[in-house]
C-alpha positions in Angstrom: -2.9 69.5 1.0 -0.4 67.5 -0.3 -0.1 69.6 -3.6 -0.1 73.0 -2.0 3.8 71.8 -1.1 6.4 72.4 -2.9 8.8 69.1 -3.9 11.6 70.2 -1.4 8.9 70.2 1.5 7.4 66.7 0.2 10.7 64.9 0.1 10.9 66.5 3.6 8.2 65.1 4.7 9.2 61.4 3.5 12.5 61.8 5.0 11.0 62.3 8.0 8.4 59.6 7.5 11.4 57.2 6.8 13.5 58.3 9.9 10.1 57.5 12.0 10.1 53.6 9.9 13.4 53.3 10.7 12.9 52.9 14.5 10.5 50.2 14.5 11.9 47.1 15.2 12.0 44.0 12.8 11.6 40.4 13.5 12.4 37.7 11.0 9.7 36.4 9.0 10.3 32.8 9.9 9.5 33.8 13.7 6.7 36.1 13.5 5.2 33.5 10.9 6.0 30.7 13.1 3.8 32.8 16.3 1.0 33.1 14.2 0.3 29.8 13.1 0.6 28.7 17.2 -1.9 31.3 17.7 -4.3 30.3 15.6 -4.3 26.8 16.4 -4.2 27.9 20.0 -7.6 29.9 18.8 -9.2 27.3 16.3 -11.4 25.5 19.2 -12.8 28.6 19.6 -13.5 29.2 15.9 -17.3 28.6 14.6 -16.0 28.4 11.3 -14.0 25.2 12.4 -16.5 24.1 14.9 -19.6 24.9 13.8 -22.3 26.7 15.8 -24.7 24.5 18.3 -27.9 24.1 17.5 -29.3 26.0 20.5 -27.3 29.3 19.5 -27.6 29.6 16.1 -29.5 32.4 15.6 -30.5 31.6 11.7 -32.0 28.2 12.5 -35.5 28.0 11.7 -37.7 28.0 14.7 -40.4 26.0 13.7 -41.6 24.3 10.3 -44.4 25.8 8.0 -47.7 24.9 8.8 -50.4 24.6 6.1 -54.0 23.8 7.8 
């Protein structure tokens, strides 16, 4: 689609994509990285990667050993 357009209509089209950017607001880095870092901690006892899975819910665990008669 993009190269049926000629360059006028293209820069058009990223002005207007820029105008659009423009409008969304901006928070500082140092706040936005500060409310992630609470959330995840606020989230890491909830984390199985962290935690681990119990025994009775892990779904990989072998259910019983191999038995050779």
């Amino acid at each position: 689609m993009a190269q049926d357009l000629s360059e006028k209509e293209l820069l058009k089209m990223e002005v207007e994509q820029l105008k659009k950017e423009v409008r969304n607001p901006r928070v500082p880095v140092s706040k936005t990285g500060k409310e992630i870092k609470e959330y995840v901690e606020a989230q890491a006892g909830n984390d199985p990667l962290l935690r681990g899975i119990p025994e009775d819910k892990n779904p990989f665990k072998e259910k019983s050993g191999c038995v050779i008669s």
